[in-house]
C-alpha positions as a printed Julia matrix, in Angstrom:
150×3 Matrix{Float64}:
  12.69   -8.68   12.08
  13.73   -8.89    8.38
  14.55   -5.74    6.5
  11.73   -5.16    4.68
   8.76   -5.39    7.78
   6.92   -2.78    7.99
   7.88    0.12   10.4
   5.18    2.26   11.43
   5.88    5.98   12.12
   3.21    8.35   12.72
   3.38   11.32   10.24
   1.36   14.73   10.29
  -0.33   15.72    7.78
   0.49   19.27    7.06
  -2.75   22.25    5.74
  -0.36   23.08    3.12
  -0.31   20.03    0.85
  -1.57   20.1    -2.88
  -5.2    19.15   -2.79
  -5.57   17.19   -6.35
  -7.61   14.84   -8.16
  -5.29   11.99   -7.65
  -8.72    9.76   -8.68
  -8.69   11.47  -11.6
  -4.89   10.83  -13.08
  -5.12    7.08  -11.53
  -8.11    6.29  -13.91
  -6.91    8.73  -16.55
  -3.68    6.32  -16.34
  -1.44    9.28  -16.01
  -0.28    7.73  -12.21
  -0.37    4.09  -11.26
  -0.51    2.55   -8.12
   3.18    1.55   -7.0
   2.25   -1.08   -5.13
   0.39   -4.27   -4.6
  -0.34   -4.3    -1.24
  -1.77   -2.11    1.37
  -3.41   -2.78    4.02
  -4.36    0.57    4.84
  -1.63    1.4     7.8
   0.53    3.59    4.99
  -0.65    6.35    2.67
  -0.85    4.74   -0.77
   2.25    5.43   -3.69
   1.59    6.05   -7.19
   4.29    6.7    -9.99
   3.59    8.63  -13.09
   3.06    5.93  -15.94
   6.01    7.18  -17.63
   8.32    5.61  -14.96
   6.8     2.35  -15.12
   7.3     1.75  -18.55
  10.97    2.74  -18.5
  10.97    0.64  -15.01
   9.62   -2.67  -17.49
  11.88   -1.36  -20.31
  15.13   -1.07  -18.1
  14.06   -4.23  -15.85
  11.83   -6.55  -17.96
  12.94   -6.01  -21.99
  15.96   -4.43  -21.8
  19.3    -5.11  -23.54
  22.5    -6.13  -22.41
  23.52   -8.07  -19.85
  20.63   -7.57  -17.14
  18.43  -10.33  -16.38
  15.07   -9.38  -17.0
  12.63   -9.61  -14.94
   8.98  -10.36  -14.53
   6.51   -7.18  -14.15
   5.15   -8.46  -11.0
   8.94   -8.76   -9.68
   9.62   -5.26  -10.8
   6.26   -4.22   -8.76
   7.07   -6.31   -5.99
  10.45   -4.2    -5.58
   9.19   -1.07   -6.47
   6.54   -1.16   -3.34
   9.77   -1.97   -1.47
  11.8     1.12   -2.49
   8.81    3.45   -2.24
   7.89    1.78    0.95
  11.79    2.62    2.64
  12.12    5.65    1.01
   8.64    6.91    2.57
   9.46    5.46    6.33
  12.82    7.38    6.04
  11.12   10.81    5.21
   8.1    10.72    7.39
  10.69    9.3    10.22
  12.95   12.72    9.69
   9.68   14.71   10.02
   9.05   13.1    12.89
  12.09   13.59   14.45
  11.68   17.15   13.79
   7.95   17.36   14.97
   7.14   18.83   11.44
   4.13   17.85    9.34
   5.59   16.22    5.86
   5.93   18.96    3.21
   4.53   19.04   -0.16
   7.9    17.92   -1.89
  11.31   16.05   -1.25
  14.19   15.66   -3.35
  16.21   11.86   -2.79
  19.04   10.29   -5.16
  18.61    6.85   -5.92
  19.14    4.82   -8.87
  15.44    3.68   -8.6
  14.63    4.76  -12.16
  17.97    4.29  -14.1
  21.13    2.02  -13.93
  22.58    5.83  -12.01
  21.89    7.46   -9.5
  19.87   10.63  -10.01
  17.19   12.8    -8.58
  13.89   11.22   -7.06
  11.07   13.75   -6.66
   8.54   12.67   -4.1
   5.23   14.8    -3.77
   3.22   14.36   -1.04
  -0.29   14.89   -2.23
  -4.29   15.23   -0.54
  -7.1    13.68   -3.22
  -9.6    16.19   -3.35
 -12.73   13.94   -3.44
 -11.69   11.75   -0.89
  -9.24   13.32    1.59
  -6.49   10.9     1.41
  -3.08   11.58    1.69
  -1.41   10.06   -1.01
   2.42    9.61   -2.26
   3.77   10.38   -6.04
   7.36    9.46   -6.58
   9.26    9.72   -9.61
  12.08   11.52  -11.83
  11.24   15.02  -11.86
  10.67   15.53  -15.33
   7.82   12.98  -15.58
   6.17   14.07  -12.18
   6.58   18.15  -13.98
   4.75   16.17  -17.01
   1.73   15.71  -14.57
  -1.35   18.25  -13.92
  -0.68   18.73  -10.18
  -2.05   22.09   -9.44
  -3.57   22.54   -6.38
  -7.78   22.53   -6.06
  -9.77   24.55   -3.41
């Protein structure tokens, strides 16, 4: 089994996380969809839209001495990043026999060239009941409307 096959891992849903209009910031364009493909076995990612553009201006325009890279490339490993770093947190929940909390902190150097904070906010869309993942640095996910709806 390569690396990057899926692992499936059960998770709980906890009563206590945010209920927002995640419909609403995806066609608002405030979130994105981190990934390409999902065939419905995970919850789906989203990053704000402020972390994909510095994603395509640190990967796909930047300067120096970094090859850049083609948007679809940069998706392609994004939905791989977002993809381990979710199988390690709802595994650790798991573990524990605890539902997955609203928020985790992880360091990565996802979104820079160093490694820094990684806020991860595990969401329900109010319309539709989905549980839904938002990753990103925490100052662009605190740039986000993510109060919680009856």
């Amino acid at each position: 089994m390569s690396d990057d096959a899926p692992r499936m891992v059960a998770a709980r849903i906890g009563d206590d996380l945010p209920r927002v209009d995640v419909i609403e910031l995806a066609n608002t364009r405030r979130i994105m969809h981190a990934e390409r493909h999902n065939d419905g076995s995970r919850m789906p990612m989203f990053i704000p839209a402020a972390s994909w553009a510095r994603l395509l201006e640190l990967h796909c325009t930047g300067e120096g001495d970094r090859p850049r890279l083609a948007p679809s490339r940069v998706m392609d490993g994004l939905e791989r990043a977002l993809g381990r770093i979710m199988t390690e947190v709802v595994r650790h929940d798991a573990a524990q026999d605890a539902p997955l909390r609203p928020v985790y902190d992880v360091t990565s150097d996802l979104f820079g060239a160093e490694e820094g904070p990684v806020e991860i906010r595990m969401l329900v869309d109010r319309t539709t009941g989905v549980a839904c993942m938002l990753a990103g640095p925490p100052a662009d996910i605190a740039a986000l409307p993510l109060e919680m709806t009856s």
